[in-house]
N, C-alpha and C positions, 0 to 999 in steps of 0.2 A: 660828230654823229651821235644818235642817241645813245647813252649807257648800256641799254640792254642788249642792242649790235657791237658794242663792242666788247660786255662780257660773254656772247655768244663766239667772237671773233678769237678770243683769248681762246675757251673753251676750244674749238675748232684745232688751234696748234696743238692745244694737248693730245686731241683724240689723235689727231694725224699720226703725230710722236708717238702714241703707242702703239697703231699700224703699222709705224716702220720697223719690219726685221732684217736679218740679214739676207734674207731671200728675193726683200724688196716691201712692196705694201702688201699687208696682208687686206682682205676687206672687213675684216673687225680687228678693234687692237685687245677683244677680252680672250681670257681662259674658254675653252669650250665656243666660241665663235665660229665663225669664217677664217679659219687659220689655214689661210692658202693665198695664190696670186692667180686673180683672176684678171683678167686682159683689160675690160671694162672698167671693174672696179680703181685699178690701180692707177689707169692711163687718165680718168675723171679725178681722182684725186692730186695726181701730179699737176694738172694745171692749175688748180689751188696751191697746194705744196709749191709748187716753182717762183711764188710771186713772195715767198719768204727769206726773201735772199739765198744764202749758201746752206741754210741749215738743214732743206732736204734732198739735195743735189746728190748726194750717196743713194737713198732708196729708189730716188726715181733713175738710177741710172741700172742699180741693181734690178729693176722689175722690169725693164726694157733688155736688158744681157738675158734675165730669164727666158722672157717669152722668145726673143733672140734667139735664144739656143735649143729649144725646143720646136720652133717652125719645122713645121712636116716639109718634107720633101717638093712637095707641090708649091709650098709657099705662104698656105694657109699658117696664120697662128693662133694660138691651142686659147680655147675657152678660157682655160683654170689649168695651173699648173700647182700642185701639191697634194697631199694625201687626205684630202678631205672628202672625197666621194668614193669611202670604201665600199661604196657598191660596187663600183664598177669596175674593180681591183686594180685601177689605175692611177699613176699619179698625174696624167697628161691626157686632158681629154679637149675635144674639139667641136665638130658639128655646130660649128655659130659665125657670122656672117660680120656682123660686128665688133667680133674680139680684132680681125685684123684694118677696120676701118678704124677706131681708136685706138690702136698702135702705130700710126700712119700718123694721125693727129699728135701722139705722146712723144713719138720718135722727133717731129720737126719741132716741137713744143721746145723740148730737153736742149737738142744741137742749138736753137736758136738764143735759147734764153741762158745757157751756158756757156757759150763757145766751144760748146768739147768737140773739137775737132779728130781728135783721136778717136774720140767713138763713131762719129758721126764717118769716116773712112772704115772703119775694121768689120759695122756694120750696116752699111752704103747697100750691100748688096740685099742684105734681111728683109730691106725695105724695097729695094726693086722689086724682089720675088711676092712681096706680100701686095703691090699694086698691081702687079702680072697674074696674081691667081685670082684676083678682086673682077680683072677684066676678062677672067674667061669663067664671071658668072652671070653667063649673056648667053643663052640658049635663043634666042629670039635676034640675035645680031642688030641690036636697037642702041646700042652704049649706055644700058639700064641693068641695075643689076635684080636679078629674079633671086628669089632665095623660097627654099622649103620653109615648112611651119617648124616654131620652137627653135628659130635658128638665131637671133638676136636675148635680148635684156628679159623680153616677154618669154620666160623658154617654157612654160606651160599654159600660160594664156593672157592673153585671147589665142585662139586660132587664125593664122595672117600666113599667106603665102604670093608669091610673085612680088611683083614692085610695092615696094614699101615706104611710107615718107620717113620711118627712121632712118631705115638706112641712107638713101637717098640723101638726105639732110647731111648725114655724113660723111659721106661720097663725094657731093658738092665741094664739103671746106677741104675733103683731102685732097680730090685733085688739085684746086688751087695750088693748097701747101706743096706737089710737088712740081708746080708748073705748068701742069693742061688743063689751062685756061681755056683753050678753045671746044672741050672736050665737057667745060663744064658748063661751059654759057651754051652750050648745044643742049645738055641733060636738063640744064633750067629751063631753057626753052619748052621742051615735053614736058615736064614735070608741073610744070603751070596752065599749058595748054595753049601754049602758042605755035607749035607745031607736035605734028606727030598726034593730033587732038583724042584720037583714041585709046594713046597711053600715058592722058593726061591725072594726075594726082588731085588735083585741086578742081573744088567743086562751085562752084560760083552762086549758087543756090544758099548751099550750106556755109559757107563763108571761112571754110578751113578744107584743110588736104584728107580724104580718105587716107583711112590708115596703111590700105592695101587694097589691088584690083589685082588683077587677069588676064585672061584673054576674055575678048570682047565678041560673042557667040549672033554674029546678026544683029545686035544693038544689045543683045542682051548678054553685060559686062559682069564678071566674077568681080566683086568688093563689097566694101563693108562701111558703114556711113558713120559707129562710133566716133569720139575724136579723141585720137591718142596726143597725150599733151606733151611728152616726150620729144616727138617727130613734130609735132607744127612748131613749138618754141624752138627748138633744135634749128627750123628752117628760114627761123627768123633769124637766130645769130649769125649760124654759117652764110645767111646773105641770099641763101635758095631762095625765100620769099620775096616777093617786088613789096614796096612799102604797101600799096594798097592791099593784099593780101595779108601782110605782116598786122595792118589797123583790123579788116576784118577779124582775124584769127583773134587777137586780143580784145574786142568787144566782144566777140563770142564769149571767152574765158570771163567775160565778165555779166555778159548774161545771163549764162549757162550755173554762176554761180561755182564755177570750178577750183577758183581760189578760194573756195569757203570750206572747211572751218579757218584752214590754213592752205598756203600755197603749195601741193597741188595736187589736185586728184589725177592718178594715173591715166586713167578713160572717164569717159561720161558717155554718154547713159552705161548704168552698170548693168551687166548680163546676166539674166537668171535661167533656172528650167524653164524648157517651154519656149524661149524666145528662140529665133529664127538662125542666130550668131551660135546658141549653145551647144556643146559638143559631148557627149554620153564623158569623156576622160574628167573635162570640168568636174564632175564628184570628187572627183579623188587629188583634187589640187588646193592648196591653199586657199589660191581666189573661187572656190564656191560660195562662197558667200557676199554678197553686195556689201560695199563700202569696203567691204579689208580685204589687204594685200592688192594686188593688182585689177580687182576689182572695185574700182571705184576708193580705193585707198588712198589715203595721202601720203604722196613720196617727198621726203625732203628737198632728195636732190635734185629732182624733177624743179622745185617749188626754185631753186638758183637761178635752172636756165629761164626761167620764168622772168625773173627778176631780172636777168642778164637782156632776158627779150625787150623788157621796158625801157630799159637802158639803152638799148640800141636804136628803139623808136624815137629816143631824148623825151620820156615820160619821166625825168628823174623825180619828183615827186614822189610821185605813185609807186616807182622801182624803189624807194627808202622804206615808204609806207611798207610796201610789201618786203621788204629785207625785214623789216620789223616782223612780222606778222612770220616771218621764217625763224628769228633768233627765237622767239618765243617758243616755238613748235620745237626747235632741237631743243631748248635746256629744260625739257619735262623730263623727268626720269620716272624710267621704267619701274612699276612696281611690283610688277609680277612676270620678269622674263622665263622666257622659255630655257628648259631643264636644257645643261651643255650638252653640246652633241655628244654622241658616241661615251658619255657616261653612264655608270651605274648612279643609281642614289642611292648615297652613302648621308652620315651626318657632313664628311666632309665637305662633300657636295651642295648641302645648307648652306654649308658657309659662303661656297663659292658662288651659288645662287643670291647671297645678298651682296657680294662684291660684284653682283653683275646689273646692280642696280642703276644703271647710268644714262647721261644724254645721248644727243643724237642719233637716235631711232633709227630702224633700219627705214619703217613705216608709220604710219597714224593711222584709226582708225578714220574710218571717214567723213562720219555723222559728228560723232563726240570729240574727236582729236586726240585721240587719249593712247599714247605709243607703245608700237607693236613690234615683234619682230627684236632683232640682234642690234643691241644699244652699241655706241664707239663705233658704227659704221665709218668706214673711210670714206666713201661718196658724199657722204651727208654731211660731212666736215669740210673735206677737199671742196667740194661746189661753192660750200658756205663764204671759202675761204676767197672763191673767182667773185661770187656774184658779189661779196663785198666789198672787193679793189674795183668791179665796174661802177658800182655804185659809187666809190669818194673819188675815181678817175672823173668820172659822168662820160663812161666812152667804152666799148666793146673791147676787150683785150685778149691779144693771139690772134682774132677771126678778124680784123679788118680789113 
């Protein structure tokens, strides 16, 4: 493989490596980061991490014991577990719809590719409970799951509520993993638009899945026609897409110019004041502005399953090309990161600011590529680390 994937692959273990605490993954491995375990971040970086032999088989066991032990009562498991959101004077918080779909994925990920039997018994049950609270987020009694707005990855924008192709996507490979098959070729069925046609995701026009719909008010359906890249590539691995949908979804991305500067912009078209999507809070979020952060920004890890999606299509060419065009994007370092959370500035603090100077971005700007956000992301290493075993495999791996 070329040299620069594979000094972006070397890189990738480092970052990983300093992720790992003993808590489990943090989702940055700097001072002043993301120094917590977040459900998403950590369960994404483990399927990366897992394909390194024995060497991170302790963190990811430890970040699955955490959120483990923290599962609410009901079965939900917790967003972010540690002290990083001292707003909310909590070290355990929740309200998110996907923290226990990618612990569902982490959990069969870990027992499978480890044999840890012993875990996979002591917390057997963690996992009942977390696809038991999954299926009674069905108010509509459809085997689809509805979710409030800000309850996934997107957790201040866009604004997305009811059925959703991220979750969904994820929903899809989790049932499998645990068995209900017939439960999920039913869900693919709706979700494509083979049955159940009016709470169908997939738009045959547009050539990709709305990001989110509704209820359907007389023909006139609650959704939103962006295209979350996240959720369509997601639904090309997990296999939710039929190939014909899978070619669509990825000519668009190629149309649409979404892998440009780098692989991949969060959404496309990006949402400003005025448009018809925007929401008065938008002000006061990160993504207010077009191309950065979740607006029209480019996410590395995003930019993986992208590359994973290629691969699964047997585009292997194109999935190297574009692995390329991803190593390049993580090994830019940041030259002007953001001031450590919850610091004063101090001269120490200088200091700590230039040691914070490093790759794999949390984000890219969208236009210029030029990275944003909290450097040593664990997402953005751990994906790096999948989508470039799919790539020298030439074959999907975990999700087949």
């Amino acid at each position: 493989m070329n040299k620069l994937i594979d000094q972006a692959y070397a890189k990738a273990v480092e970052v990983v490596k300093a992720c790992a605490r003993p808590q489990g993954f943090f989702a940055s491995g700097l001072p002043g980061g993301y120094e917590a375990v977040w459900a998403r971040d950590s369960m994404v970086t483990s399927l990366g991490a897992s394909l390194i032999g024995n060497e991170f088989k302790t963190p990811i066991r430890k970040s699955l014991e955490l959120l483990s032990r923290n599962q609410s009562l009901l079965g939900q498991i917790p967003n972010c577990v540690g002290s990083y959101n001292l707003d909310r004077k909590s070290d355990v918080t929740f309200n998110s719809i996907d923290s226990s779909l990618w612990y569902i994925i982490g959990f069969i990920n870990y027992a499978l590719t480890f044999g840890d039997k012993d875990f996979f018994h002591h917390y057997r049950k963690n996992l009942t409970m977390a696809v038991i609270w999954l299926g009674y987020q069905d108010p509509d009694e459809v085997r689809l799951l509805a979710q409030q707005p800000t309850m996934d990855w997107q957790d201040a924008f866009p604004h997305k509520y009811g059925y959703t192709i991220n979750s969904h996507a994820l929903y899809y490979a989790a049932l499998k993993l645990v068995g209900k098959d017939r439960q999920a070729e039913h869900m693919k069925r709706v979700v494509n638009g083979q049955l159940s046609k009016y709470l169908s995701l997939y738009d045959n026009k547009l050539g990709y899945y709305y990001p989110w719909a509704w209820k359907n008010h007389d023909g006139d359906r609650e959704h939103e026609e962006w295209f979350d890249s996240l959720g369509n590539c997601l639904a090309i691995v997990s296999g939710l897409a039929t190939p014909a949908i899978a070619k669509k979804i990825l000519e668009h991305i190629d149309k649409a110019k979404i892998n440009q500067p780098y692989p991949l912009k969060a959404i496309w078209p990006t949402i400003k004041p005025g448009d018809k999507e925007w929401h008065s809070y938008f002000s006061k979020c990160d993504a207010r502005t077009p191309l950065h952060y979740l607006n029209g920004g480019v996410w590395p890890f995003i930019g993986a399953w992208y590359v994973a999606a290629l691969v699964k299509t047997k585009q292997f060419k194109k999935a190297e090309s574009e692995l390329l065009k991803l190593a390049k994007a993580n090994l830019q370092i940041i030259h002007q990161p953001k001031s450590p959370q919850n610091l004063p500035e101090t001269a120490k603090n200088k200091k700590l600011l230039k040691a914070r100077q490093k790759e794999f971005n949390e984000w890219l700007d969208g236009a210029s590529g030029e990275p944003q956000g909290e450097p040593y992301q664990a997402w953005s290493a751990g994906s790096f680390l999948y989508a470039y075993e799919c790539v020298k495999k030439k074959r999907i791996i975990f999700f087949e």
